[in-house]
N, C-alpha and C positions, 0 to 999 in steps of 0.2 A: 504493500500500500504506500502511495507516493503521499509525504508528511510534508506539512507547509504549504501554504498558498503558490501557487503554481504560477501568478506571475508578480514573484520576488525573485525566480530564477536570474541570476545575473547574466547567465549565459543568452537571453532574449537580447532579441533588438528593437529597439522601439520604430513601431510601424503607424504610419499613417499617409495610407495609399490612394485616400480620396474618394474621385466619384465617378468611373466609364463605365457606361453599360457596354461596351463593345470590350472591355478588357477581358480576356482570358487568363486567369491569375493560378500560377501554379508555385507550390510552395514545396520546394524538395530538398535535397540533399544537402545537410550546412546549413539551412536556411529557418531558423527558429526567432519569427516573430510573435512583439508585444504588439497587440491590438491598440489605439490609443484613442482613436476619435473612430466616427462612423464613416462604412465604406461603402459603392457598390461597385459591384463587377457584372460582369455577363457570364462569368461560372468561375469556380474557387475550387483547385484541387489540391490537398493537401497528401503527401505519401514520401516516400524514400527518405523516410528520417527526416522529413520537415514537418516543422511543428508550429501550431496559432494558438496565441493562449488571448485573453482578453483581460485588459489591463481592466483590474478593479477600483472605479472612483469614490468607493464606500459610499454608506447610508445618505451620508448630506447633498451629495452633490443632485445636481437637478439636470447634469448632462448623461445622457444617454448613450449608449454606442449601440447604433445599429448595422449589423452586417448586414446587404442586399445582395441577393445573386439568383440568376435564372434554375441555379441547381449547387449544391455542392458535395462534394466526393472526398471522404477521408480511405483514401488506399493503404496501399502496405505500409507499414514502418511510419503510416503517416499519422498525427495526434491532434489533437481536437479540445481544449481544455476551455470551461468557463466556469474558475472555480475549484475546489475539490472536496473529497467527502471531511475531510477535518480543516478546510476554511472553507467553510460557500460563500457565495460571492453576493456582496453585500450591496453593488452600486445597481445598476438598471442595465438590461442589455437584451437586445433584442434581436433574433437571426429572422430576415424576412426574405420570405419565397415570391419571386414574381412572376409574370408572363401570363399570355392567354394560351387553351389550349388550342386554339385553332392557327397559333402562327408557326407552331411545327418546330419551333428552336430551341424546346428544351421537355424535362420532365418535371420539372417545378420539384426535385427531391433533394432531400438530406441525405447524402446515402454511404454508408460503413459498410469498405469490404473488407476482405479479409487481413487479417493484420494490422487493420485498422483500429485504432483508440479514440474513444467518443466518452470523454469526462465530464460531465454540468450538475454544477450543484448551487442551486440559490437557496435566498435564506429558509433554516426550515422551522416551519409554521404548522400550527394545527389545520391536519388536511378538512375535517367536517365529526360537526358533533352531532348533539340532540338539541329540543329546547328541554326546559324541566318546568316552561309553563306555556298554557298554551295563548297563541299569538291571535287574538279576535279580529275577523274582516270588520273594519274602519281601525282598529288602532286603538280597542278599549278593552278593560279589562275583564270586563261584564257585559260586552257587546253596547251595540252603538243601542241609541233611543231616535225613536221621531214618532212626535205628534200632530196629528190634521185634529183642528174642530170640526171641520165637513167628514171625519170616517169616525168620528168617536163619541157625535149625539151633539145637540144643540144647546148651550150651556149661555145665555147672556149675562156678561157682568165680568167681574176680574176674576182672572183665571192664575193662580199660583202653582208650581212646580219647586219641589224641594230637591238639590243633588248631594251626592259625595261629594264633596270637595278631593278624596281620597281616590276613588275608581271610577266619577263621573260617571255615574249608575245613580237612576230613578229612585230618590225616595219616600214621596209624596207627591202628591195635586190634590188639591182642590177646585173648585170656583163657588164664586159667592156674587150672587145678584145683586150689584150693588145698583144697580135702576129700582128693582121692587122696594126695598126699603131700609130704614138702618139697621135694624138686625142683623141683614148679612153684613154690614158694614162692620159691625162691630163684632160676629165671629171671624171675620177676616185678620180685622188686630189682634184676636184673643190666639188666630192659629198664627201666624207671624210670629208674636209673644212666645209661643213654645218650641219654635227652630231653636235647635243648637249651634250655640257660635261656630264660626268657620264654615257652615254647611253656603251652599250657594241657589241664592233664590230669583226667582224668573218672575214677572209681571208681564202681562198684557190682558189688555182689554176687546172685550169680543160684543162688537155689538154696540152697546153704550155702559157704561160700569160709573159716572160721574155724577150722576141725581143725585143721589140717596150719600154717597161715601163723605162719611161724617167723621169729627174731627182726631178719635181713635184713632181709625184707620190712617188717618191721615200723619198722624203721628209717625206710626209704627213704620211707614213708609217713607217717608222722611228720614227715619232713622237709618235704613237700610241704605242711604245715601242719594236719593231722587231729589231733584231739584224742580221737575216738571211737573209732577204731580198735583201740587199746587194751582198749577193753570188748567187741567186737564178738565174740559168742556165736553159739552155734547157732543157722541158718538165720533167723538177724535182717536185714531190709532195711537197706541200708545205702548211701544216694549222696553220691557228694563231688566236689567240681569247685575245682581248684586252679591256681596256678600253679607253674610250676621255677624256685623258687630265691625264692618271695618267697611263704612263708610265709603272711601277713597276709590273704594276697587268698583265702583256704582257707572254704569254704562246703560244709557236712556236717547229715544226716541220717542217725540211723540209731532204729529202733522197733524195741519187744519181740517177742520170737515168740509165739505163741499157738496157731494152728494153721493147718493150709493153708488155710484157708475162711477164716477171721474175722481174721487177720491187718492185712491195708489194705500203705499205699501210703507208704516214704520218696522226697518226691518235695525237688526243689530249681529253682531257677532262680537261674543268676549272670548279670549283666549285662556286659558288657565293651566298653568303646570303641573305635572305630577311626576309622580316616583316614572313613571314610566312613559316619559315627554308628555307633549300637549295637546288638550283638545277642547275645541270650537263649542261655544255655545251659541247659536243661533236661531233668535226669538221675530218674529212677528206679529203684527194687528195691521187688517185691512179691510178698505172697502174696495170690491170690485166687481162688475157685472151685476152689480141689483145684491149682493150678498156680505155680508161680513166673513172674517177668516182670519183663525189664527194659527200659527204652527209653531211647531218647539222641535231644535234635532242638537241632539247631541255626537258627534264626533271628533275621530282622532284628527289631530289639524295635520293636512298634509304637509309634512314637515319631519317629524322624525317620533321614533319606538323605541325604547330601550325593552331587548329581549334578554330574558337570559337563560341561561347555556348550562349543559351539563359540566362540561370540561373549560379548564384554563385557554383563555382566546387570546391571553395579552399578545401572544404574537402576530394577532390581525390589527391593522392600524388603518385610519382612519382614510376614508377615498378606496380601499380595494370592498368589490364586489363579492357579496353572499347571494348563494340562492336557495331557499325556504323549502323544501318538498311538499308537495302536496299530501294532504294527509283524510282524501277523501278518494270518492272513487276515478274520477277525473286529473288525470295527471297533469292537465292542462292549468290545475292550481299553483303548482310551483311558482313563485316569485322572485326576481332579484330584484337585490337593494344596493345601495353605495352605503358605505360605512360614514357614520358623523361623528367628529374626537366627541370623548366623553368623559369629562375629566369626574364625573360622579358614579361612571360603571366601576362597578367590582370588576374581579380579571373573570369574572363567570356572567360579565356583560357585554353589550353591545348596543349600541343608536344608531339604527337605520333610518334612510333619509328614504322620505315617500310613504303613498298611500297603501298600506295594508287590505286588498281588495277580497279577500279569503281567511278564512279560520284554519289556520295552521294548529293543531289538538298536541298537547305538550303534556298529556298526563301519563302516569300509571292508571289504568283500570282495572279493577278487577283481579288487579296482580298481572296485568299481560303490559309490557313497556309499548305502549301506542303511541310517544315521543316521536313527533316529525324531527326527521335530519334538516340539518344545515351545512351548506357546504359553501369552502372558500375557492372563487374564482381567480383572483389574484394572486402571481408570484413575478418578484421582481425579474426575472427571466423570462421571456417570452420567444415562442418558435409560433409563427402566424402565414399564414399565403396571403399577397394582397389580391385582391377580387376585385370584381367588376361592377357595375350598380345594380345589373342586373341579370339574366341568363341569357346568354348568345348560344348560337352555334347547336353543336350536336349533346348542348348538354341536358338532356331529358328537360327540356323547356316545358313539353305537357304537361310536367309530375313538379318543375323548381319553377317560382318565378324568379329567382334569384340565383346567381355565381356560384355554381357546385366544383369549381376548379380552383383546389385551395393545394398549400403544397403538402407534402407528406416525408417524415424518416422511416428509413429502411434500413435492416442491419443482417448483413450476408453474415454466413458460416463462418467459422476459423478467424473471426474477431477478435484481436488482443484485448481489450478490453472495453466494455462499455456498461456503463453503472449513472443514471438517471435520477436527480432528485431536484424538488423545488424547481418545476419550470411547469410557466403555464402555454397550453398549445390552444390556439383558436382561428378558425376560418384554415382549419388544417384537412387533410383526407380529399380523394373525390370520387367522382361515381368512376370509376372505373376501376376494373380489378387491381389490386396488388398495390393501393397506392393508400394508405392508412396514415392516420397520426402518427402513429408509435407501431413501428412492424417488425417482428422480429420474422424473418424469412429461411426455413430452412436452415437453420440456424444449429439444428442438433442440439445437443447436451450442452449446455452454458453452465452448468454447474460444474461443482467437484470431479462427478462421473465426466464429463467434457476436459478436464483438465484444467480450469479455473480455479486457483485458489482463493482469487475476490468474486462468487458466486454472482453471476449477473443479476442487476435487480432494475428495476422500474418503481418509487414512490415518491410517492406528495406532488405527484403529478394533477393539474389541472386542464381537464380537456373539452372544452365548450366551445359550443354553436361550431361545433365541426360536419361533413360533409361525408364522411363516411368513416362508420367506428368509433372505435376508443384506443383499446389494443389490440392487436392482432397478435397471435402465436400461433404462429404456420408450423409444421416439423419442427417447434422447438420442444426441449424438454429441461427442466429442472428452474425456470423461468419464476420468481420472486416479484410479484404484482401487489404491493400496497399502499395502502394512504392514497388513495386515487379516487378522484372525482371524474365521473364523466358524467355531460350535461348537454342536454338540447344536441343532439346527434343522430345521424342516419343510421338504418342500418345496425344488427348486431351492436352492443356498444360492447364489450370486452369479450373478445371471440377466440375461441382455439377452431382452427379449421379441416381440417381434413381427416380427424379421427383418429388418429397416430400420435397424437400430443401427449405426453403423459409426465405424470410428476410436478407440473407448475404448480405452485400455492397463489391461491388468492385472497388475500387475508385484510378484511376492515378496508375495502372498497367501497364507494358510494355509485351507482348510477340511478338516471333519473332523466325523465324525455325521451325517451327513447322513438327515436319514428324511426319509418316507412324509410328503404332506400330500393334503387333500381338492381344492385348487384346479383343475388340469389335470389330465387324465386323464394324462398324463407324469410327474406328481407324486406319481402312485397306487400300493401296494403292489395284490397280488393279489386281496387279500380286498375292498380300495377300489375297486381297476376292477369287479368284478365285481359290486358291493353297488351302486353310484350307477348310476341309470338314467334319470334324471329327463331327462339332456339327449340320450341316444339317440331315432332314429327307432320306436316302435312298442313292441315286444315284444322289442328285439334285447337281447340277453347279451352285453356288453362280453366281448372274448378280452384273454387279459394282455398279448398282442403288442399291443392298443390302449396299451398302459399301459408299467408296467414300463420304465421311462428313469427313475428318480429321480436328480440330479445334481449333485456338485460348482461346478463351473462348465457353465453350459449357455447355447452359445453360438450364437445363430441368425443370426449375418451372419458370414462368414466371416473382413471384413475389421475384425477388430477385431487388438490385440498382447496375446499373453499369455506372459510370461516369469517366470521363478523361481519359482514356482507351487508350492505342494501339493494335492494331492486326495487323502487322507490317511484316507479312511472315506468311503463311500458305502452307501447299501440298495441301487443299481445300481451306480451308473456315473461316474468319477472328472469325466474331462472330456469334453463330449459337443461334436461342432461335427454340428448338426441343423441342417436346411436347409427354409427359408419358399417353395414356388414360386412366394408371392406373398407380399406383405407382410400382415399379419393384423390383427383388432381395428382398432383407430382410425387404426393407419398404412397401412389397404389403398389402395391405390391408388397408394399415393408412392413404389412402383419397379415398373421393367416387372416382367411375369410373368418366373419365372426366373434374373433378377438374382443372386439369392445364392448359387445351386448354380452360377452359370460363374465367380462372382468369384473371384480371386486370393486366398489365404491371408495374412493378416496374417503377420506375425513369430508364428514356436514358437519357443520355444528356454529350454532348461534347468529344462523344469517335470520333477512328478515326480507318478505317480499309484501308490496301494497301498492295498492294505485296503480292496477294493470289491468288495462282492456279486458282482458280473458283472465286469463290464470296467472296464481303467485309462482306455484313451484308445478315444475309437468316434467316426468319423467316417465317418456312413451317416446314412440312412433322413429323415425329414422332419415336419408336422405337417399335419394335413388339413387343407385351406383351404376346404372349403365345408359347409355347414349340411348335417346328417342330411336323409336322407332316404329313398325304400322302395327307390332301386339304392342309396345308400352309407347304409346307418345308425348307421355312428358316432359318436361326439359330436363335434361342434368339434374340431379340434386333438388328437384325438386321432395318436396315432404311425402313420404309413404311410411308406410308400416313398418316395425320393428319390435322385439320384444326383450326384456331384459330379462337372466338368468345369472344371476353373481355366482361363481362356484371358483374355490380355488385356482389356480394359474387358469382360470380360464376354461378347465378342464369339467367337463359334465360327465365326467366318474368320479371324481373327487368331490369331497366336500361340498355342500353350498356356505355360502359367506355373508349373510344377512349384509343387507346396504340398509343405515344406519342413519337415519337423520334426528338430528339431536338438534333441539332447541331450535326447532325454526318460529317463527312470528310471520303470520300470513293475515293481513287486514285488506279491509276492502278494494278485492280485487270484485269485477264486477260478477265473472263464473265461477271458479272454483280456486281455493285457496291454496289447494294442491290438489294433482292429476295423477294419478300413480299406477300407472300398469306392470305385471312380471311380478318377479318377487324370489329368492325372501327381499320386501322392502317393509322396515321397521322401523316406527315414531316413536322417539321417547320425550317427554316434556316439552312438545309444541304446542302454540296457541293457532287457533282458528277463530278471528274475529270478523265478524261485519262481512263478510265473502257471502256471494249467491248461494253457493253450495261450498261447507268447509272443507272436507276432506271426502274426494269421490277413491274410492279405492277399487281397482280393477286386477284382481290376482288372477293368475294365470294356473292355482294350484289343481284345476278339473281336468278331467280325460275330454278332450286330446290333447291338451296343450299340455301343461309342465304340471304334474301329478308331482303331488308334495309340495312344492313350494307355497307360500302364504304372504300376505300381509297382516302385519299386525298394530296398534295403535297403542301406546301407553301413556299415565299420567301427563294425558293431557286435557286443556282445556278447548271449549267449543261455545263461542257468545255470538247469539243471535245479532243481538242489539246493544250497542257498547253506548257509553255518554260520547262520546265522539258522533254528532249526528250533523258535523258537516256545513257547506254552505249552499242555502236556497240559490244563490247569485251565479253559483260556477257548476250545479248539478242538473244534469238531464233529466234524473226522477227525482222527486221529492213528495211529498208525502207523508202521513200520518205514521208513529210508529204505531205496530202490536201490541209492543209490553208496555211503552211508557207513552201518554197523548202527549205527543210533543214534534213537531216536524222535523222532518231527518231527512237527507237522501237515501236512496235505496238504489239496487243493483236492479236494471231490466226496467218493471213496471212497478207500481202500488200492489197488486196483487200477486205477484212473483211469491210463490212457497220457499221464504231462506230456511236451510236443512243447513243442520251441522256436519252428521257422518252421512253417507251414503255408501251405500253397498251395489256396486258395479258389477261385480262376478267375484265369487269369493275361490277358496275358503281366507277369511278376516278374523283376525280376534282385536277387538276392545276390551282394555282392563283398565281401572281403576282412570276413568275419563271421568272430567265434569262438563253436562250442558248445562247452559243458562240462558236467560233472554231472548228464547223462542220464544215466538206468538202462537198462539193455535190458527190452523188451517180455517 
């Protein structure tokens, strides 16, 4: 492991080569440059023991170094340094990809080949936590309020609202007819008289409220800090929002009468601080169209939230962007924010700037952690493709309106080294094969077993609003995936490909957004499978069951490790374990036929799938291993049938080898929270929450198919109806719950039967499970 900051070498020269897109810049033999200011080239090859390091300008400075080049190539002998794993690199720097694809001049790639060294390490930051409270659409802590007198009965006279001054939550109203006489004038002053100081109080007048209001009232209002109220006349609008007992904080309107038609609007807005930023109190009295009218709403002032966080954040600073998971059935809830300094959060806070449009759910329930993730978009390192405004050319225009031609890294076999931390990738990948954010290609064994003694790794990686992917792992094996965010991307977002992958660990990943790309028919929404026909046999019509698998994590060798995981928004399917009969693409032939559907299950344990189109967790079906044709006209790879059979080495005379998922958390997915065909597959301490259907279990253990095998289900939980019921504003159904009257989203329709276990094809055993908060049919 190379120690010290990498560009303190003395042996560096300091470089500062400018700006020619026409330069062809090759850096080789003898030749070990310091990066100094920003460059571009029209391609940058670094190899035969020449080396680029990027001179680090620390935290303060506010200059930048941007490398630009149409492609760059770290070849043999050749190294690649920004940063290193014991200094990362503290100043700003950015590698950016450029070009269209349709001028033919380059591949828009980062590309490591053999012998090649590729070092980046910026600062490292907490990749994505939880919250530990939940985050309410508007920006309050008890959810927003708003009052109509036209939706809530006809009340003439002064109408008072009592708030928290604490959580800006409702806690009183009255009205009092102060036209009919002084009595109500004078229960008006007697209820004023018993607000609690601090609390914050609302006035307006609906109708006419000024005959009768006698000199009590008149008092008590006064005290509350009105200055206008004393003038207030026949049927004059009138709103005022105050506080009890401090005078000062007093904010009033009131306008002349005129008539019921031309009159207008005393309107107000008070802003008010709290533990957890600010929010609007916005009061009015009017006359318009022949009627009176008053309204009261309380909201988060768009402006900033303090959330807070399960784990230490102090290393996110103020201006880099988070984004919120959705924590409903619709993954289209997700949110980003910009971070605002906050010199009053604890290091297990944060203020976000903007409106809160969604209930992000931040609780324990029930004992099941339904905690939305939060993930950090920003690192001082950036690898980005620059883009176009909008979609040109042959780039699936029908399916993008926008630049699907971003650039992508790639890292060939027999790599000296390459170890990835703290860099964020955006406007990276594209729709064409082979061309990912982050792609390890064929790569083999990168581990120990490969010959590495600094085991290849990928984390704290940030990879949003990309164009195809997350990670890719082609024929790699032994492959170290964590601390990684993927966000808003096409296509698979962390993919092992061709079913020969084996041994990577993916451990405390986040993905979330996941859409629709053009590349694999798996990757295809409905309109995509059905539209591309180019690689079907003949005249055949792609069905959506060819398609329709779009994926979180998509994982086609079984024996890989996937722990602490989110799959956190899916167009399908959170996390899919798909099965190769044979290995596909360039790895055919490099395991027997079948291999991957008898092999034993990697380590599950403690992942979490929610907010997925279809399914949280699916472990079924396969990818078609032979070319279309007039009996099978499919395209390539498209989705068919497959069965899983774990049994020692693979072998169906030996042993079987129960595949084990432990601890997973599957919440409102909108079908089934997990899918599980074959077997032995066995749950132990999972939650099934808020899912169409929680746990469908499809054993394979009957004559004909695999006699003996079973699924089984243990200590675990199965809730109908969680407190987590969501937002009216971002859900397609919504609707009355079962167990509790209270409006919720729901999965499908209002009348959709949510079932916890379902029984598929057995033989199943459930022990020691708890259901709760079913409704009856």
């Amino acid at each position: 492991q190379t120690q010290g900051c990498p560009d303190d070498d003395s042996t560096l020269t300091p470089w500062n080569p400018g700006h020619d897109t026409s330069a062809r810049v090759v850096v080789g033999r003898g030749q070990k440059y310091l990066l100094q200011s920003s460059a571009t080239f029209f391609s940058l090859e670094v190899k035969d023991g020449g080396k680029v390091v990027f001179a680090d300008l620390g935290p303060t400075s506010d200059v930048e170094i941007v490398l630009r080049s149409r492609e760059i190539v770290v070849g043999t002998d050749g190294e690649f340094h920004i940063g290193s794993e014991s200094c990362p690199y503290q100043g700003k720097a950015t590698v950016s990809l450029y070009g269209r694809k349709d001028d033919q001049k380059n591949t828009k790639q980062f590309l490591v080949m053999s012998g090649g060294t590729l070092e980046i390490h910026g600062k490292p930051k907490l990749a994505w936590t939880q919250l530990t409270q939940t985050v309410p659409a508007g920006g309050m802590p008890k959810g927003t309020y708003a009052w109509d007198s036209t939706k809530s009965g006809w009340n003439r006279g002064m109408h008072v609202h009592v708030i928290d001054e604490i959580s800006g939550a409702l806690v009183d109203w009255q009205s009092f007819d102060t036209y009919l006489d002084e009595e109500n004038s004078r229960s008006l002053a007697s209820f004023i008289d018993q607000i609690p100081p601090g609390k914050i109080v609302t006035l307006q007048t609906l109708d006419e409220g000024s005959r009768q209001l006698e000199a009590t009232a008149l008092d008590k209002i006064r005290a509350l800090g009105s200055v206008e109220v004393d003038a207030l006349a026949h049927r004059q609008p009138w709103a005022f929002v105050g506080v009890k007992g401090d005078p000062s904080a007093a904010v009033e309107r009131r306008i002349p009468y005129v008539d019921t038609q031309s009159t207008g609007t005393a309107s107000i807005t008070a802003t008010h601080r709290a533990f957890f930023g600010s929010y609007d109190i916005t009061v009015t009295s009017e006359w318009s169209g022949g009627r009176p009218r008053c309204t009261l709403s309380v909201d988060g002032a768009a402006g900033e939230y303090v959330i807070n966080l399960k784990d230490d954040v102090s290393s996110w600073e103020a201006g880099d962007h988070i984004v919120l998971a959705s924590t409903d059935y619709n993954m289209e809830q997700a949110e980003e924010f910009q971070l605002l300094p906050c010199a009053e959060c604890s290091r297990n806070q944060v203020k976000i700037s903007g409106q809160v449009k969604y209930t992000h759910f931040g609780e324990i329930s029930d004992e099941v952690d339904l905690r939305g993730e939060v993930g950090l978009l920003t690192r001082n390192i950036r690898f980005q493709g620059e883009v176009q405004d909008s979609c040109y050319g042959d780039n699936y225009c029908q399916f993008f309106d926008y630049d699907t031609y971003g650039g992508h890294v790639k890292i060939l076999q027999r790599f000296k080294n390459v170890h990835l931390s703290g860099i964020e990738f955006t406007r990276m990948g594209q729709q064409v094969l082979g061309a990912y954010p982050v792609h390890f290609h064929l790569a083999g064994d990168v581990d120990e077993v490969g010959g590495y003694t600094r085991p290849t790794y990928v984390r704290e990686l940030s990879i949003h609003h990309c164009f195809s992917r997350c990670v890719t792992i082609h024929g790699t094996h032994g492959l170290l995936v964590q601390d990684t965010v993927g966000y808003d991307t096409l296509g698979h977002c962390y993919f092992i490909e061709d079913g020969v992958e084996q041994r990577n660990v993916l451990d405390h990943n986040l993905g979330l957004v996941t859409r629709a790309g053009t590349l694999l028919p798996t990757d295809r929404d409905d309109n995509m499978c059905r539209s591309m026909r180019d690689a079907v046999y003949g005249d055949y019509v792609p069905s959506t069951s060819d398609c329709r698998a779009v994926t979180t994590f998509w994982i086609a060798h079984p024996n890989n490790v996937l722990t602490n995981n989110a799959a956190a928004g899916s167009l399908h399917t959170g996390i899919w374990y798909i099965f190769h009969r044979e290995p596909t693409g360039p790895s055919e032939g490099t395991l027997p036929r079948l291999q991957a559907e008898r092999t034993p299950l990697g380590r599950f344990y403690n992942n979490r799938a929610h907010s997925n189109g279809v399914d949280g967790l699916m472990i079924d079906d396969g990818v078609k291993t032979t070319q279309p044709s007039a009996n099978a006209p499919e395209e390539y790879l498209s989705r068919t049938g497959a069965r899983y059979k774990p049994h020692q080495n693979a072998d169906l005379l030996q042993p079987r080898v129960p595949a084990m998922i432990e601890g997973l958390i599957s919440f409102k997915n909108n079908d089934q929270g997990a899918w599980v065909r074959g077997g032995d597959i066995w749950f132990d301490k999972c939650a099934f929450v808020d899912n169409g259907k929680g746990l469908t279990m499809a054993s394979e253990g009957t004559f004909p198919n695999d006699v003996g095998s079973s699924q089984q289900v243990w200590n675990s939980i199965f809730i109908g109806e969680s407190e987590n019921v969501g937002t009216a504003s971002g859900s397609s159904v919504w609707g009355m719950g079962g167990v509790k009257a209270v409006g919720r989203s729901l999965p499908f329709s209002t009348n959709f039967p949510m079932r916890g276990l379902e029984v598929y094809d057995g033989p199943v055993l459930a022990e020691s499970c708890t259901f709760k908060k079913y409704a009856t049919a």
